[in-house]
C-alpha positions, 0 to 999 in steps of 0.5 A: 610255199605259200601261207594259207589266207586265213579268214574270219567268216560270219556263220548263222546258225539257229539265230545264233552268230558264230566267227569261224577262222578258216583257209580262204580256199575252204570258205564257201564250203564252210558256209554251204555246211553251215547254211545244210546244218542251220536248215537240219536244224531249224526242221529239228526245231519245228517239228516241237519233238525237241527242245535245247539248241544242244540237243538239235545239234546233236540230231542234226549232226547225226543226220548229216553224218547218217547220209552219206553213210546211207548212201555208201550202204546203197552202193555196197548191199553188204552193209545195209547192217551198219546203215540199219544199226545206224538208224535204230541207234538215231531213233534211240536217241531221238527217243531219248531227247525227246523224254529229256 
């Protein structure tokens, strides 16, 4: 059996550097969520809405996490409620951040 190739990569995030280790099989799609979450980010960021890398974080990952759970509501209509419960609950939260 072989031993996975475990590699350091270099990701930039939001102006900030971060060295992840991962299997060298996965690195590209490492850096490919990496360079989707720095540009959620960055479009976060400019809208001036919200301040704190911590709290843009926190957006963009539920943006990302809200995707693909869309699109599985789009394939099965009978459940477009999580999809719509999904969405109020992310614009809660965004309410909030934005009063922070």
């Amino acid at each position: 059996m072989n031993k996975p190739i475990i590699n350091a990569v270099s990701l930039n995030i939001l102006g900030t550097e971060y060295k992840i280790a991962c299997d060298k099989s996965e690195q590209d799609e490492l850096i490919r969520s990496a360079t989707e979450l720095d540009k959620q980010m960055r479009k976060i960021r400019d809208t001036g809405k919200v301040i704190g890398t911590d709290k843009i974080a926190v957006l963009a990952a539920l943006n990302m996490a809200y995707e693909p759970i869309s699109a599985e509501a789009d394939i099965n209509p009978n459940d477009s409620a999580i999809s719509e419960r999904l969405l109020e609950l992310r614009l809660k939260i965004e309410k909030v951040l934005e009063n922070l």
